[in-house]
Residue, then its C-alpha position, 0 to 999 in steps of 0.5 A: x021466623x026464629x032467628x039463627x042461634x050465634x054459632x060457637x064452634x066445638x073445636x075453634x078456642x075463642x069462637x063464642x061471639x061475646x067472647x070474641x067481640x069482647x077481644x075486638x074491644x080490647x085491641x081497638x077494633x070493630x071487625x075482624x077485617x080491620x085486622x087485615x087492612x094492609x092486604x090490597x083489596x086485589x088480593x082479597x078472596x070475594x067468594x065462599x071457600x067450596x068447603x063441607x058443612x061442618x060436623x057438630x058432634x065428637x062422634x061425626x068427626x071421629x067416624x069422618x077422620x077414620x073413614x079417610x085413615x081407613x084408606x091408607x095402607x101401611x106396613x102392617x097390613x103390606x109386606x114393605x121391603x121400604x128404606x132409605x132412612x127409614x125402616x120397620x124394625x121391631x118395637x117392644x112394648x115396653x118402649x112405648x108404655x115408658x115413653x107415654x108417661x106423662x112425666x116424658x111425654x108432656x115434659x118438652x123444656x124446662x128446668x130442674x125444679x119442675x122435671x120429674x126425671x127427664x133431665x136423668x132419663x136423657x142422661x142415661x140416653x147419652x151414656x148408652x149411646x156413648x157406649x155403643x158408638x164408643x164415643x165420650x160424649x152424645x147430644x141430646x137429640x136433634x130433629x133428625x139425621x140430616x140435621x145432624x149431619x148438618x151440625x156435625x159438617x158445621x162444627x168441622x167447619x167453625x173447629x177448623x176455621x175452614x169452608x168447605x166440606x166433602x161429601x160422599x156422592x152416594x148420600x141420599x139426595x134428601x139428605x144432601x138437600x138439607x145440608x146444602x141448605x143448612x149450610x149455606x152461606x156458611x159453608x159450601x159442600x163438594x161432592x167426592x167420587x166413587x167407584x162404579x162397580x163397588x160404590x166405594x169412595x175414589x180416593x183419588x178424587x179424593x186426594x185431588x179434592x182435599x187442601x187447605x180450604x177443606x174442613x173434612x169429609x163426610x161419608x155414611x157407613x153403612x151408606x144410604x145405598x146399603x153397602x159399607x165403605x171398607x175405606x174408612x181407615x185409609x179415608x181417615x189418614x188422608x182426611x187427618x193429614x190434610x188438617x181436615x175432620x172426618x165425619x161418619x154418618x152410621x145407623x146405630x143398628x148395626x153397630x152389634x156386629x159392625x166396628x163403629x166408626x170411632x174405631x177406624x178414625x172418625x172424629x164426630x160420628x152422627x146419624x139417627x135412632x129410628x132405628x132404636x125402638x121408634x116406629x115408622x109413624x107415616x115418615x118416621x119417628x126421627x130423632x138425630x144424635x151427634x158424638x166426639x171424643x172428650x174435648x173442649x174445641x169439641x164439645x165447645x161447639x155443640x149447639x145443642x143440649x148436652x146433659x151431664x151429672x154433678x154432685x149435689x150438696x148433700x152427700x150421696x146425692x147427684x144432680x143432672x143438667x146441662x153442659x155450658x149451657x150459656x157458652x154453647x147454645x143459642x137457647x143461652x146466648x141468643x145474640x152471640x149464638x154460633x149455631x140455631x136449633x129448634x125443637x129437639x126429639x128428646x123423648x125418642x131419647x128416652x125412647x131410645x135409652x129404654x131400647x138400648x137398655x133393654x137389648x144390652x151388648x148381647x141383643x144389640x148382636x143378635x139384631x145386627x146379626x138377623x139383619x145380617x143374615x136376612x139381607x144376604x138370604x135375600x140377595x141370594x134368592x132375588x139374584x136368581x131371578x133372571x133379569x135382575x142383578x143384585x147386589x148392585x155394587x160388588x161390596x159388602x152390604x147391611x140391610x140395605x142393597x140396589x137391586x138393577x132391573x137394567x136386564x129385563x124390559x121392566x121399569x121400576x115404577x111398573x114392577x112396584x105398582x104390580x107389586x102393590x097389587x099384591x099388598x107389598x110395598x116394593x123397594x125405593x126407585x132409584x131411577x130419577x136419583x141416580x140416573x146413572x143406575x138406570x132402572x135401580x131400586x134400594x131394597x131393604x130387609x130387616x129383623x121383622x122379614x122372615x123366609x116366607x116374607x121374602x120367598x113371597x117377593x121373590x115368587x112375585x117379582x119373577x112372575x112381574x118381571x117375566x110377564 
C-alpha cells in the first residue's frame, strides 16, 4: 500500500510540511497544539469541522466561486430604486482605467521618495473638492460618511471644549450608530426634533436644546430621507450665537444645482463621495471627505492626512506632502494623538478627482439637474397611484423622497418582495426605523433611471398595490 503524499495546499502560505516543522523549530515547539496551550481543554472543538473536500485546481475554485456569484442579482440585472447612502450613479470609464494603475492602486502609504504621483493625485482631489464645496481646506479621505460625520462632531467638540452635540432626528439609524459609538465616551449626542409634516428641524426644540455645554449641531442637507432643510441660515445663526459649530453632512452630487452648505453658515461640511464615480461594489465604494475654512483652531484639529504644495529647491519645481503631520495625527505622534484613524480611501480620492475633473461646473449641473428632473417626474407618477402618498414630507426633495403606502392594505416588505418578482429592487423599508412613518419606504432616483424605468414601477406597483 503506498503511503499518502504530505499535503501542501495551493492556496495556504507556509502549508508545506518541511517548511512548517522547520518554523516549529525555530519557535521552540514541537506541535501546533502547544500553540494554543492557554485554551482550556473545555473549550476545545473534539470533532471534525462538516466542511467540503477541498478543490486541488485554479480551475475548480474559479467554476465554484462563479457558481455562488451567479446567484447574486444586482443592479445590473434589476431595476433598483435602493438608497439611503448608497446609490447607482453613473460611472465613466476613464475613472476606472485611472484608478487601476498600478502606481494608484498598489500605493497605500508611504513617503515621497517612493510615490510616483499619489501625493500630487490626492492634492488635485483636495483642491477640486475644495472647489465644489467652496470650502479651504479637504482631507484626504476617511473610511466613509458616518466616520466623517464622527470626526467632523469630535473636532466641534475639542475646538469648543464643549461635550455634547445635537443631531438631527432624521439621520439615518446606521449613521447615528456609528457616532454614538465613536463618540462615546468623549462626547454624548442629543437628538433634535422635527416637524412631522415637512421634516423640517424644530427650531424650538432646537432653541430649548442649545447652551453652554453644547459644541454644535449636526443636520444632513439633503438629509437621509431626501428632502433638503430650507432652515440652514436660521439654523446657522442660533447655532453661532450659542458659541456652538454647525456641521452639515451634504451629498456632493447635488451640489451643481443646490447652494453648498458653506454658503448658508456651516463651519465643517462632511459627507461621502460614492457618488463621485464610485460603484456601488455590494455596500458601496465608500470614501468620507471633511471641510473648513483656513483656520488654524480648524486645521489644527484634523486627524487625518491633509496634503498641500511647497516650493521645492529648484526653481520651478513643487513638492506636495503632508500638512502638520507631526501636530495633527496620530500616524506622527502616537501617545500624544487627539484622535485615531485607520485605513483611508485615498484612491476613491484619486477616483473622485478623476470625476470631478472630467465633469467640470458644467457637468456637475447637467447631473444635478437630471436627478432633479428625474426625482420629481417620479414623485408626479407614483403619487397617482391610489394608496400611495408621496412625497411624504411637504418639503422640497433631491433624489431621494419617503413614499407612504399607510393607505392602502399593503406592507412594505410584501410590495418589495412582489416586486422583485419582477427583477426591481423596490426602495428601502422605513417601517422598523421609524416606526412612526408606518408603512414608509425611501425611494431613490438617479441620472442612471429613465421615463420607461420609472413607468415600469409605476405599472408594477398599482397592480401590487390594488391586487
Amino acid at each position: 500500500m503506498k503511503s499518502q503524499k504530505p499535503f501542501t495546499h495551493p492556496y495556504i502560505p507556509n502549508s508545506a510540511p518541511a517548511l512548517r516543522e522547520q518554523m516549529l523549530r525555530e519557535i521552540g515547539v514541537q506541535t501546533i497544539d502547544e500553540l494554543y496551550a492557554d485554551i482550556p481543554d473545555r473549550l476545545r472543538f473534539k470533532g471534525r469541522m462538516k466542511l467540503p473536500k477541498p478543490l486541488l485546481s485554479e480551475a475548480a475554485l474559479k467554476r465554484h466561486i462563479e457558481n455562488i456569484l451567479a446567484k447574486n442579482k444586482s443592479c445590473d440585472e434589476y431595476l433598483s430604486f435602493l438608497g439611503g447612502g448608497c446609490a447607482r450613479h453613473y460611472v465613466p470609464t476613464i475613472c476606472d482605467e485611472i484608478n487601476h494603475r498600478a502606481e494608484f492602486l498598489t500605493a497605500y502609504a508611504g513617503e515621497p521618495y517612493e510615490d510616483h504621483g499619489r501625493f500630487q493625485a490626492l492634492f488635485e482631489y483636495e483642491s477640486l473638492m475644495a472647489e465644489l464645496l467652496d470650502v479651504d481646506v479637504v482631507n484626504v479621505p476617511t473610511f466613509d460618511w458616518a466616520q466623517a460625520a464622527s470626526t467632523s462632531i469630535r473636532m466641534a467638540g475639542r475646538i469648543t471644549k464643549r461635550s455634547t452635540m445635537l443631531v438631527s432626528d432624521t439621520i439615518g439609524p446606521d449613521r447615528l450608530s456609528v457616532i454614538r459609538n465613536y463618540c462615546h465616551p468623549v462626547m454624548e449626542v442629543a437628538l433634535v426634533g422635527h416637524d412631522p409634516r415637512t421634516g423640517q428641524m424644530d427650531l424650538e426644540d432646537l432653541e430649548a436644546k442649545l447652551g453652554s455645554n453644547i459644541a454644535g449641531v449636526y443636520f444632513e442637507n439633503p438629509s437621509y430621507l431626501g428632502f433638503l432643510e430650507t432652515q440652514g441660515e436660521n439654523i446657522a445663526q442660533r447655532v453661532h450665537a450659542a458659541g456652538a459649530i454647525m456641521v452639515v453632512g451634504v451629498d456632493p452630487i447635488s451640489l451643481g444645482v443646490i447652494a453648498p452648505p458653506s454658503h448658508y453658515g456651516a463651519d465643517i461640511t462632511c459627507g461621502d463621495i460614492q457618488t463621485l464615480g464610485l460603484h456601488m461594489y455590494f455596500g458601496g465604494a465608500l470614501g468620507g471627505f471633511i471641510g473648513s475654512r483656513d483656520e488654524e483652531q480648524y486645521v489644527s484639529e484634523y486627524p487625518s492626512r491633509l496634503f498641500g504644495i511647497a516650493r521645492t529647491s529648484a526653481d520651478g519645481e513643487y513638492g506636495f506632502g503632508d500638512v502638520l503631520y507631526d501636530n495633527r495625527t496620530s500616524f506622527g505622534n502616537r501617545k500624544g494623538g487627539k484622535e485615531f484613524v485607520g485605513t483611508a480611501s485615498a484612491l476613491w480620492g484619486i477616483t473622485a478627482a478623476v470625476y470631478l475633473s472630467l465633469m467640470g461646473p458644467q457637468g456637475m449641473y447637467e447631473v444635478g439637474r437630471s436627478i432633479l428632473q428625474v426625482s420629481q417626474y417620479a414623485m408626479r407618477r407614483l403619487s397617482r397611484i391610489k394608496g400611495v402618498k408621496c412625497p411624504r414630507f411637504d418639503s422640497p426633495h433631491f433624489k431621494e423622497f419617503v413614499v407612504d403606502f399607510n393607505e392602502s392594505s399593503k406592507r412594505v416588505s410584501a410590495i418589495n418582495a412582489a416586486l422583485q418578482k419582477q427583477e426591481i429592487f423596490g426602495g428601502k423599508d422605513l417601517s422598523k426605523d421609524y416606526p412612526e412613518l408606518g408603512q414608509s419606504a425611501l425611494y431613490c432616483f438617479t441620472e442612471m433611471h429613465t421615463q420607461e424605468d420609472i413607468n415600469r414601477l409605476a405599472k408594477a406597483l398599482k397592480i401590487i398595490i390594488e391586487k
